[in-house]
N, C-alpha and C positions, 0 to 999 in steps of 0.2 A: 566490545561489550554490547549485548542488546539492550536497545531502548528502551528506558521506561517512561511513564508520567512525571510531568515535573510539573514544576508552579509558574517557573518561568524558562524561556527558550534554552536550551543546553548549549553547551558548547559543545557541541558534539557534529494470440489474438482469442481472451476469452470468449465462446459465444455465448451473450448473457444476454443483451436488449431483447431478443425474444421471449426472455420468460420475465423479466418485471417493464413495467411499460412506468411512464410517467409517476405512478405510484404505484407503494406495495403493500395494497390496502388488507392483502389476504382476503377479500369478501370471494366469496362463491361467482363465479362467473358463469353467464347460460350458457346454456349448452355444457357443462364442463357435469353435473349432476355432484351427486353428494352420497359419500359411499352409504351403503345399507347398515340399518344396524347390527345388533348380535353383541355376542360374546364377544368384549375385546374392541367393537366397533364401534361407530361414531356415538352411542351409548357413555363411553368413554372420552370424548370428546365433547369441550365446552365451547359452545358461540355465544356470540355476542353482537345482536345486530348484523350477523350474518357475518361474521367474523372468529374465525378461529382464535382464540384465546389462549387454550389449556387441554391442558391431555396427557394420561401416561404414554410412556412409552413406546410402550406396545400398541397401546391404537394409534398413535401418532406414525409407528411402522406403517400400518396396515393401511392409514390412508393416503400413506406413500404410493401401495402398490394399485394397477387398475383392474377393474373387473370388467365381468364383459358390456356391462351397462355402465361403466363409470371410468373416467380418466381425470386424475388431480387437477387443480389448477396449477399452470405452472410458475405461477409467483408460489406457492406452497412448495412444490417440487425445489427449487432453487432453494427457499429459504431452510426447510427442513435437512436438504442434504448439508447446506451449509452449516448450520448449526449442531446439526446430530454428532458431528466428531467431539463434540465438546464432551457427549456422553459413552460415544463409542464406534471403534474405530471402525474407518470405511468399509474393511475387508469382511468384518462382523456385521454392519449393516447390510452387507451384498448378500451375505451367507443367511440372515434371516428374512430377505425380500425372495429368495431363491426359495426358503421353504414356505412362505406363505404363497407362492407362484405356482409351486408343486400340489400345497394343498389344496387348490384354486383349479388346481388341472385336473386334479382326480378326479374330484366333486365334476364336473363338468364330462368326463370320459363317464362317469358312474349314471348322471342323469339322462332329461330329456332334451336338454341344449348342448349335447355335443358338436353339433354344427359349428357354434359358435364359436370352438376353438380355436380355430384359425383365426379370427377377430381378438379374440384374447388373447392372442400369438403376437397380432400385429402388436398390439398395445404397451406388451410388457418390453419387446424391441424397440417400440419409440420411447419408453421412458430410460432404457438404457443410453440410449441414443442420447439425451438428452442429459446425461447425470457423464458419457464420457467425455461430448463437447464442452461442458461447463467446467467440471472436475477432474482432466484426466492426471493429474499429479495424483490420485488417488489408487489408479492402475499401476504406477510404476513399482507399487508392494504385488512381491508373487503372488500371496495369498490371496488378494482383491482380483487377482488377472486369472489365477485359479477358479474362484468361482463365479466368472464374468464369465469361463468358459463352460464349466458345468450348466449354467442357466443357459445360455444358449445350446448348447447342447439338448436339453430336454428341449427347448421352445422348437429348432428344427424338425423335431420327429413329426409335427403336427403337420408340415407341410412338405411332404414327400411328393406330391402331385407335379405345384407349378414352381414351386422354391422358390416366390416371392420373398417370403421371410430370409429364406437362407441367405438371398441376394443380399435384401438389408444389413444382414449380419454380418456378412463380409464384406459391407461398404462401411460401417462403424468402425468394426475390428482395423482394418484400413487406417483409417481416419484414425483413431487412438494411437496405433504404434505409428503413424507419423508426428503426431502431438508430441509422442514421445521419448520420440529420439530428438524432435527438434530440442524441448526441453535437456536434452541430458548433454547434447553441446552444447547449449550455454551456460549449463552446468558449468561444464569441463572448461569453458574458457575463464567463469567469474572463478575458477580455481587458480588458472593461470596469474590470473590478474589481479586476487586478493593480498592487500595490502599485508607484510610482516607485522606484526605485534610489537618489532622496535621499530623506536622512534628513529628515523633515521632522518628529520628536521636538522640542520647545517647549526652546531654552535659556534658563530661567529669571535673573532676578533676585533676584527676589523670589515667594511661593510664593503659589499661587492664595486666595483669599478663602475663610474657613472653611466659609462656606457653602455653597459651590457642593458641587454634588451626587457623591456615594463611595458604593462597591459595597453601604455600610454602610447608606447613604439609602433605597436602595432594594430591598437584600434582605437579609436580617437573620437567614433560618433557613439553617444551611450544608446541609442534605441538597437544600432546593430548587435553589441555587446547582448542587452539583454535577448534580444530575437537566438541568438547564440545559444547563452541560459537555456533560454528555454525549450529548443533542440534538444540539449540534453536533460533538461526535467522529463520530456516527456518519453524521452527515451527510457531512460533509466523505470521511469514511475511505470512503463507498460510492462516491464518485467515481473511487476508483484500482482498476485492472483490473489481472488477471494479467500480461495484456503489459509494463504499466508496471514492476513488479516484475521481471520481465527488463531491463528496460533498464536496471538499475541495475549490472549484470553488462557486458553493452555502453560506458555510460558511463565505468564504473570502467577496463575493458580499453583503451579509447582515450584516457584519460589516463595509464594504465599506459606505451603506445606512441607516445604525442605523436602522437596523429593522430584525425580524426574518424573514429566509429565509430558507426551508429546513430541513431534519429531522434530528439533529444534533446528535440523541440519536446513528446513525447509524455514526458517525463517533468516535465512541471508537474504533472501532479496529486499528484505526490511533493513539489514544491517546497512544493504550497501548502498541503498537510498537517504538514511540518513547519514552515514556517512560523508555521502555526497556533502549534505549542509554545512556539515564540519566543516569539509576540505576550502572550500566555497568560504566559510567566515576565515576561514587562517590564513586563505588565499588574496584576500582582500586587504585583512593583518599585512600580511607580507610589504604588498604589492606599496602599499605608506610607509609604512619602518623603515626599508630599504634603501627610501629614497632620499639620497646626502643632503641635500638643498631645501630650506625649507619651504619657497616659492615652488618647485614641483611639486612638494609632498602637496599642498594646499591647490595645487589645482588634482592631482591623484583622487583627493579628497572629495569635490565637487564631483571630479568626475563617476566616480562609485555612487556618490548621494542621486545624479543626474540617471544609471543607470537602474537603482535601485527606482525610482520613479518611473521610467520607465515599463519595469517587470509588474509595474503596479497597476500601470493603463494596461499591461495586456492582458495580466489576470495572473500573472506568476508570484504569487504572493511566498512560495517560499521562497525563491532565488532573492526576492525583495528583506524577505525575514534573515536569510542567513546576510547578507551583505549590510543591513545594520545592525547585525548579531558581532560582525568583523570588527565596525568601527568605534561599537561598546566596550572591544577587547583594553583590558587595562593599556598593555602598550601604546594602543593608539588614543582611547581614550584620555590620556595624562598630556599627550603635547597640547599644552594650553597655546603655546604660543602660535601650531601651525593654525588650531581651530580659532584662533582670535581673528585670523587670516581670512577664515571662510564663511562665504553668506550660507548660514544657518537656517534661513525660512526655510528653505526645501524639506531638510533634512527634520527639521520641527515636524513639516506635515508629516512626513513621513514614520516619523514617532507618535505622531496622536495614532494613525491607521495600527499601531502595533502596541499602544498602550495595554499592559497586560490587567490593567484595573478591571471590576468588573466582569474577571472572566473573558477577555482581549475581545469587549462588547464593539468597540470600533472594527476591529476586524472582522469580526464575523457580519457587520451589516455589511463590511464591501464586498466580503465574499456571496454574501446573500445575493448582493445586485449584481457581481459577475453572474453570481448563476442566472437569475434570471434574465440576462444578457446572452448567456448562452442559449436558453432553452428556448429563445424567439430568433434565433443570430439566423442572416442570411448569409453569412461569409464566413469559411472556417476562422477568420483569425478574430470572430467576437465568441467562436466556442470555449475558449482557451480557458479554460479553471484550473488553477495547480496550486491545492492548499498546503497551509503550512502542514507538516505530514503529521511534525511531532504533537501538532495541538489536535489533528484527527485522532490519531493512533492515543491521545490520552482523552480524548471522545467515546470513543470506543470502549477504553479501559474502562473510563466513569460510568454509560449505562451497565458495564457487565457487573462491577462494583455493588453499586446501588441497587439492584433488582436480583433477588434470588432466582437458582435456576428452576429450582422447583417450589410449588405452592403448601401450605400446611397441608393440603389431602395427599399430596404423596405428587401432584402433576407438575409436569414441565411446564412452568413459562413460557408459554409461549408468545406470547405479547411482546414478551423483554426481548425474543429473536428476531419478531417483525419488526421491531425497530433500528437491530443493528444490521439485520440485512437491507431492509431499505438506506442506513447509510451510506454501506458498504456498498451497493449497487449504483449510487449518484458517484461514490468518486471512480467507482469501474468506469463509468460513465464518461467521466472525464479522462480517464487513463486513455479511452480509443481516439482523441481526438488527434486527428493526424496533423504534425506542424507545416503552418503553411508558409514559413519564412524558407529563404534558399539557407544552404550549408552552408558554413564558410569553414573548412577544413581547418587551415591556417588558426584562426579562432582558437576553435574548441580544442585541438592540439595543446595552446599553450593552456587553457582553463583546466584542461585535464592531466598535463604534465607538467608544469612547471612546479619548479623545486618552493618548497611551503616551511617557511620557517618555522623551529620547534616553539614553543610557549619562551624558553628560554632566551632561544635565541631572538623571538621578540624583543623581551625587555631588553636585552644588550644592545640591539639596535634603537630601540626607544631611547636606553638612559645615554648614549651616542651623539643622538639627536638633540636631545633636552635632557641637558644633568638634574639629577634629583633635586628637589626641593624642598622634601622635610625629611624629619629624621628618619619615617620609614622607609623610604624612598633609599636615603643612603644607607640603610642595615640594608636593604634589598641590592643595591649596587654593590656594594664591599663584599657581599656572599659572592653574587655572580662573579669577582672578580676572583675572588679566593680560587673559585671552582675553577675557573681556567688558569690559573697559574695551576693546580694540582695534574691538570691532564697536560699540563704543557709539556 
């Protein structure tokens, strides 16, 4: 099921630094100029302080494209491609930058600056350039890859001489279908490897043999553990692209309207991300309930509180989020007795940091100062930011919520977009940071396979462990028990 906002936690290589730099303030940058007016152009466009603000459509297209005395800024270029799917689809956006290209060309073959075409050749080639490097999950619809080819097709004619352009052309063109094959094998592998719909969690009887192998077996210091984690946050988290991040906006609006809205097949890499967190708090579930003794379950216990600390100094705040998302789980939560066992102050701090009062205000100041930890770090391992996703992703949700897309005069918001692309570009941001702890294969094997008790089978292991204590407790054990005597 895709993600939505909640109140409280659920139980559940793009190239972009070139075009937003430290802020994405949208102002006019020199040298970059500011399209002409007319019909339709920057006429139709509202600033603010030198600030794009608002605009139909249609002029908001137009100062998409460049002229021969003008080329966007490319925080504009990013933010508007990004956002414009909201209004309409990429291959429609191609197909109307093709004809105002066309019309741009004429005008230019009909006057006194024909010269110039070739310059208005290059221009239109670097903003493609620039919309396949960032976007190319956009190309892999025929109809976008269609008229990627028609535009370039007219823009060669201009340069039959030295086929500087052309060369360009077929260095993008290049570049894209390697994008996007790369893409489409890992496509086909998150296909391979997507989880079935059934639960196929162990309902227990009786609980596994003391010896078989615990997180405890095999790794025993929490800083490795989390350095692990976070391996795989960062793995997983560089698989989702800005576009993805849009369609959480699309999704949400076609559930809003009971009607399909958007290609939802592109938002698995959102699924499989939070996902993750699930697997990660049931994994943690598990790794307690299982274990018969209740002197190991209380050191298990530390030891998860010790590595969730850990994921905290390095900035992995979700791995941190799901592992005391695990230990809030009813099953584990109710042994009063193992947690009588365990020093608590850790585990306290570690709940003030995730307090959801206030809008989870403690958390966001840590992330605040990871980030700007990051943005001075001399050493990859103080870049390290990995927010909780699900409190982003209903970030995200909240400014599109709260700000209409368009203004009473008929214009796009566009304020409402500089702001969600500037967030969305700080956690891109984060997504490129390359992990600088070693693999430990062995590790991430068992985090990522070992078998994850179902919710059910939790509490049979729980009430196992510690028998019920009041009367809900025991209507909840006599069900579970009923239930397995019926499949017996």
């Amino acid at each position: 099921m895709f993600l939505e906002p909640q109140e409280t936690m659920p139980q559940t290589s793009v190239v972009f630094s070139s075009f937003l730099g430290p802020s994405c303030s949208g102002q006019v940058q020199p040298g970059m100029g500011e399209r002409g007016g007319g019909a339709g152009g920057s006429g139709d466009l509202i600033f603010q302080d030198g600030r794009l603000i608002s605009g139909s459509l249609e002029a908001l297209m137009e100062h998409l494209v460049p002229t021969v005395d003008y080329y966007p800024d490319r925080t504009y270029i990013f933010t508007f491609l990004l956002s414009s799917r909201v209004f309409i689809p990429p291959h429609d956006l191609l197909a109307r930058v093709g004809q105002i290209c066309l019309q741009q060309r004429q005008q230019l073959e009909a006057g006194p600056e024909k010269a110039k075409l070739k310059s208005f050749s290059a221009k239109i080639v670097q903003l493609l350039k620039e919309w396949t490097e960032a976007f190319p999950y956009d190309f892999q619809d025929e109809k976008a890859m269609a008229e990627l080819k028609a535009i370039t097709h007219r823009v060669t004619q201009c340069d039959e001489e030295n086929g500087t352009v052309k060369k360009a052309i077929a260095q993008m063109t290049q570049s894209l279908l390697l994008s996007l094959a790369a893409r489409s094998q890992l496509q086909e592998l998150r296909e391979k490897l997507r989880p079935s719909a059934v639960d196929k969690g162990p309902v227990l009887k009786a609980k596994p043999p003391a010896a078989q192998k615990d997180i405890l077996g095999l790794c025993c210091d929490p800083l490795v553990l989390a350095q692990q984690l976070t391996h795989i946050e960062l793995d997983r988290v560089s698989n989702i692209h800005p576009e993805d991040l849009m369609q959480i906006i699309s999704h949400m609006d076609s559930l809003d309207n009971h009607r399909c809205r958007g290609d939802l097949t592109k938002t698995y890499s959102l699924e499989a991300y939070d996902n993750w967190f699930n697997c990660l708090s049931m994994l943690v579930a598990t790794e307690v309930c299982r274990v018969v003794k209740k002197k190991h379950r209380t050191r298990v216990l530390e030891f998860f509180i010790d590595v969730a600390r850990e994921c905290f100094n390095i900035g992995n705040f979700n791995s941190m989020m799901a592992i005391i998302s695990g230990m809030n789980l009813s099953p584990v939560a109710r042994l009063k007795k193992t947690w009588s066992k365990v020093k608590t102050a850790k585990f306290d701090v570690l709940e003030h940091h995730m307090d959801p009062s206030s809008n989870f205000c403690n958390y966001r100041t840590a992330l605040q100062g990871a980030t700007q930890r990051s943005q001075m770090a001399n050493s990859s391992r103080e870049k390290i930011v990995i927010p909780v996703f699900n409190l982003f992703v209903k970030d995200i949700y909240f400014l599109h919520k709260i700000h209409t897309n368009h203004l009473p005069n008929g214009h796009v918001n566009f304020k409402k977009f500089w702001e969600i692309s500037r967030q969305i570009h700080e956690f891109m941001t984060w997504t490129q940071v390359e992990c600088p702890f070693e693999k430990d294969k062995k590790i991430q094997s068992y985090l990522l396979t070992a078998p994850i008790y179902s919710e059910e089978a939790l509490f049979i292991a729980s009430f196992e462990s510690e028998g019920p204590e009041n009367h809900m407790e025991k209507d909840s054990w006599k069900t579970l028990r009923t239930t397995l005597l019926n499949r017996a």
